[in-house]
SETI-368412 format. One line per 4 residues: number of its first residue (from 1); their letters; for each residue x, y, z of N, C-alpha, C. Coordinates in nm, 4 decimals. Layout:
<nodes>
NUM) A) X Y Z X Y Z X Y Z  ...
</nodes>
This chain:
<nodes>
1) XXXX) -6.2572 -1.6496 -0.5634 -6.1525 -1.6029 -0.6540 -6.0316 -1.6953 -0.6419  -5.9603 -1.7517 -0.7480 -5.8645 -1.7876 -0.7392 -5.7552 -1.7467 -0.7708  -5.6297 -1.7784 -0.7349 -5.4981 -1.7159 -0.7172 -5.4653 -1.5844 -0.8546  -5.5199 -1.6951 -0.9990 -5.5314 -1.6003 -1.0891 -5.5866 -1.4731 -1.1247
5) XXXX) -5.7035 -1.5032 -1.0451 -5.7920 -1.3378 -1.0293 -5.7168 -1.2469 -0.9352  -5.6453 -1.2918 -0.8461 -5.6029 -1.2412 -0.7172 -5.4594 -1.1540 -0.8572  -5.3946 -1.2002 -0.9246 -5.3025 -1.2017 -0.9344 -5.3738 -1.0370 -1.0556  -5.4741 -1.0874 -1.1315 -5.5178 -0.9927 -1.2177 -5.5708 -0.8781 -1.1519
9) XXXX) -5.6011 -0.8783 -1.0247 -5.6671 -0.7764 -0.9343 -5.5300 -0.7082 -0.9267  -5.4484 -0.7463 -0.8741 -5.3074 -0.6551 -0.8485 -5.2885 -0.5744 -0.9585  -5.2660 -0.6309 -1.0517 -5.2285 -0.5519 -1.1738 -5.3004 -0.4708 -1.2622  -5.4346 -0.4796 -1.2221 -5.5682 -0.3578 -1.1928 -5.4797 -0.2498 -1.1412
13) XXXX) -5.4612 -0.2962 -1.0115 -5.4646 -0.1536 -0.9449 -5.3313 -0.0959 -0.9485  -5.2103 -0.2273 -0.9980 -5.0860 -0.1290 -1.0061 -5.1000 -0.0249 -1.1846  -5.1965 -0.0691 -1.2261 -5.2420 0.0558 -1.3760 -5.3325 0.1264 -1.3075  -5.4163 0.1577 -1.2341 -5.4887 0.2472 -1.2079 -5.4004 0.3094 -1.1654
17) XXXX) -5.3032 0.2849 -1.0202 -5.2538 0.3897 -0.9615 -5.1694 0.4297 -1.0179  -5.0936 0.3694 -1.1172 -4.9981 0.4551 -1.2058 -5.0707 0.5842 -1.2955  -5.2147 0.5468 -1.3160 -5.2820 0.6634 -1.3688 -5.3090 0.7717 -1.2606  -5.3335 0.7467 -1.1643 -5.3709 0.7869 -1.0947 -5.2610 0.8823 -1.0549
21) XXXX) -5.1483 0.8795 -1.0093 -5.0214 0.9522 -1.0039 -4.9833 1.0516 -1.0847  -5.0265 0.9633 -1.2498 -4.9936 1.0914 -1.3576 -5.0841 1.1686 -1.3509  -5.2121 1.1725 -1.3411 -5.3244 1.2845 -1.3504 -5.3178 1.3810 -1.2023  -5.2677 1.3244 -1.1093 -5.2465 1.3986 -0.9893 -5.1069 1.4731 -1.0038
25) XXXX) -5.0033 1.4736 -1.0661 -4.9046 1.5141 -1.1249 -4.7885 1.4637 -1.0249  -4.7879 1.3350 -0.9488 -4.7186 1.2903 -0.8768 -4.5970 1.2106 -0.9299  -4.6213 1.2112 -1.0407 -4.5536 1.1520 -1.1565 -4.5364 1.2119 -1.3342  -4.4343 1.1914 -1.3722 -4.4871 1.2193 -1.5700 -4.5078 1.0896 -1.5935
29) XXXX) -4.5726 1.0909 -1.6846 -4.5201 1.0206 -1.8177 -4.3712 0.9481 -1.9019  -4.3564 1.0072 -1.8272 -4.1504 0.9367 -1.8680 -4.0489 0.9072 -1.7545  -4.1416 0.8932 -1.6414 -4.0818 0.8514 -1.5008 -4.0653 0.7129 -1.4962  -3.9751 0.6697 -1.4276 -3.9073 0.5055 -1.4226 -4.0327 0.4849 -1.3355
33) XXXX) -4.0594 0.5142 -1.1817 -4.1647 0.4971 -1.1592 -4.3350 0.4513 -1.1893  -4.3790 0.5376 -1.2886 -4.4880 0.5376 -1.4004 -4.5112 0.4088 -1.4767  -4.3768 0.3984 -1.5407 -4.3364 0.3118 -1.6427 -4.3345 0.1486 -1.5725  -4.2892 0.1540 -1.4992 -4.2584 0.0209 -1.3982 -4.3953 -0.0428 -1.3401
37) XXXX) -4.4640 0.0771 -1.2979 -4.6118 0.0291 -1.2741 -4.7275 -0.0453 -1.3491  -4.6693 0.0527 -1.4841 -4.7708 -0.0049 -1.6000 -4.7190 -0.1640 -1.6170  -4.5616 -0.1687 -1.6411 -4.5421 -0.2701 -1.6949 -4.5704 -0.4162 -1.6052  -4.5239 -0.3507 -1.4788 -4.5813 -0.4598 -1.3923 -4.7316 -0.4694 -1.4058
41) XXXX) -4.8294 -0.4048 -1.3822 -4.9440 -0.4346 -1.3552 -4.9608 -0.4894 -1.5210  -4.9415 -0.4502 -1.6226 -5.0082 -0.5397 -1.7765 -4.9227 -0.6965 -1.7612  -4.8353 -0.6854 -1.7250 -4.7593 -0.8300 -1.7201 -4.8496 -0.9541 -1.5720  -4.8931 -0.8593 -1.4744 -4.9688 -0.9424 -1.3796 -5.1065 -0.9636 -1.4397
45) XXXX) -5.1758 -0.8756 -1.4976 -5.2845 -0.9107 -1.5995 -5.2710 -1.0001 -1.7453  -5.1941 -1.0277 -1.7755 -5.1040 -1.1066 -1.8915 -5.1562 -1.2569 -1.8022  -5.0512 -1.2629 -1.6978 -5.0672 -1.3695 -1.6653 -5.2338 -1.4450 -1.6292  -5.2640 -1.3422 -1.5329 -5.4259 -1.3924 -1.4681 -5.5134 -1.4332 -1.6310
49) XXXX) -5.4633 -1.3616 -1.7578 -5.5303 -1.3827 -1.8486 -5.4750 -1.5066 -1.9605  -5.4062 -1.5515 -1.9009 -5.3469 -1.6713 -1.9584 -5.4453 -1.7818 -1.8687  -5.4916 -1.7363 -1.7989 -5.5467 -1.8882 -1.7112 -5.7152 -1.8560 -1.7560  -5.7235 -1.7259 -1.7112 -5.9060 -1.6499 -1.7688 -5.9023 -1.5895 -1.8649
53) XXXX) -5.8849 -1.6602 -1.9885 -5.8496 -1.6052 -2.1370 -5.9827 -1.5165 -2.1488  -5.9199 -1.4021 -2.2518 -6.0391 -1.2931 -2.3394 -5.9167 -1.2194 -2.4044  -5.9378 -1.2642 -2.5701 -5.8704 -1.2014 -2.6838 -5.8622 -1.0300 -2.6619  -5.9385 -1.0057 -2.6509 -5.9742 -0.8566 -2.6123 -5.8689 -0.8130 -2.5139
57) XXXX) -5.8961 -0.8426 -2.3979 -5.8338 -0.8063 -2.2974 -5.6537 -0.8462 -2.3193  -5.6268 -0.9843 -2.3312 -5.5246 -1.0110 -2.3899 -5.4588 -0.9173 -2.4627  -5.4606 -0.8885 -2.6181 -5.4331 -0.7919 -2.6848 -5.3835 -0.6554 -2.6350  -5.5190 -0.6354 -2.5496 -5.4788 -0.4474 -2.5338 -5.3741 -0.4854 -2.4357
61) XXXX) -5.3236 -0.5680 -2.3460 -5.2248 -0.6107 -2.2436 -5.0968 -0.6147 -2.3169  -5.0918 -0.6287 -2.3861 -4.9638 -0.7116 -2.5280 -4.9668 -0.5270 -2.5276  -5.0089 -0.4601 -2.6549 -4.9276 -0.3493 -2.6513 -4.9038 -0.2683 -2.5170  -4.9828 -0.2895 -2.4620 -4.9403 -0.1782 -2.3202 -4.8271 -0.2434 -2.2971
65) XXXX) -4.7647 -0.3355 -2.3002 -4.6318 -0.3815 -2.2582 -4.5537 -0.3321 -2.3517  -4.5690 -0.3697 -2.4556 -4.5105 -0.2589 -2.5832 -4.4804 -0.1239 -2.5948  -4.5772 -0.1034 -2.5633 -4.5459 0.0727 -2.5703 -4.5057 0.0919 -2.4464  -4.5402 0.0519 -2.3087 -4.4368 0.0930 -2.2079 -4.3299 0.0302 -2.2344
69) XXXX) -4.2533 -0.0700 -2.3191 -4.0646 -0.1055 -2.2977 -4.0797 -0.0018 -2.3985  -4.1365 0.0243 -2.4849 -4.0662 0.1151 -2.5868 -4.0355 0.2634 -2.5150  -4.1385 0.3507 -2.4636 -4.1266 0.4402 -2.3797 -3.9799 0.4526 -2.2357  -3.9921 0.3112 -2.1842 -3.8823 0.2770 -2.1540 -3.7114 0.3332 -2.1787
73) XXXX) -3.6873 0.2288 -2.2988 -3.6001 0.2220 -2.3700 -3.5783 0.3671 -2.4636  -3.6656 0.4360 -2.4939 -3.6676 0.5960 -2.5245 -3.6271 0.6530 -2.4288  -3.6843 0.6461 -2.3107 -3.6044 0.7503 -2.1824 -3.4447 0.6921 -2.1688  -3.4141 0.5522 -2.1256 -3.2887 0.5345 -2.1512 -3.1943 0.5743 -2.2047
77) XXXX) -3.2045 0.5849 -2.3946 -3.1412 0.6274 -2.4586 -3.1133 0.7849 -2.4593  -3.2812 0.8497 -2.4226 -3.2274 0.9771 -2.3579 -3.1307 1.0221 -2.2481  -3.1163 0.9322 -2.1559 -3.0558 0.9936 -2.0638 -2.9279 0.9366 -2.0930  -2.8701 0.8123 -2.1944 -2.7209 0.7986 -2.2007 -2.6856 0.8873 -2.2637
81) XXXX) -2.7859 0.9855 -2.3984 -2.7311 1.0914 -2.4738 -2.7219 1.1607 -2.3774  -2.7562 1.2441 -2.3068 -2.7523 1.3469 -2.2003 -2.6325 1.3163 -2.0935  -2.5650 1.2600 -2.0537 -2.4398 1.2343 -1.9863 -2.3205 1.2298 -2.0716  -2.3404 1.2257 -2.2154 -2.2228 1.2278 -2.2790 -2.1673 1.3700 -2.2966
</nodes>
């Protein structure tokens, strides 16, 4: 394995265990926690897949980054409304 697989293996398991948290209820769905995991682990798979390309895999990586900043940036804005 090289550094790139090493790097795509991480970011395997930082999305599994972020699933893994929400289905165990150790986490929601709208936790900074949750959110941080996904985004890290699709962005460490981003990369490993820039070196071991697959359109496929690529792609579904691209929106999961998407929809977690968007999810993101939704809780944000929730919580600056909520302090005002």
């Amino acid at each position: 394995m090289d550094i790139y697989q090493w790097i795509g293996f991480i970011g395997m398991i930082f999305i599994v265990y972020a699933y893994f948290l929400l289905q165990t209820n150790q986490v929601t769905n709208s936790s900074t926690r949750f959110q941080l995991l996904n985004l890290s682990g699709a962005t460490l798979l981003i990369i490993s897949l820039i070196v071991h390309f697959n359109l496929g895999s690529f792609l579904i990586e691209v929106f999961w980054i998407m929809i977690t900043l968007y999810g993101i940036m939704k809780n944000y804005k929730k919580s600056k409304g909520s302090t005002k």
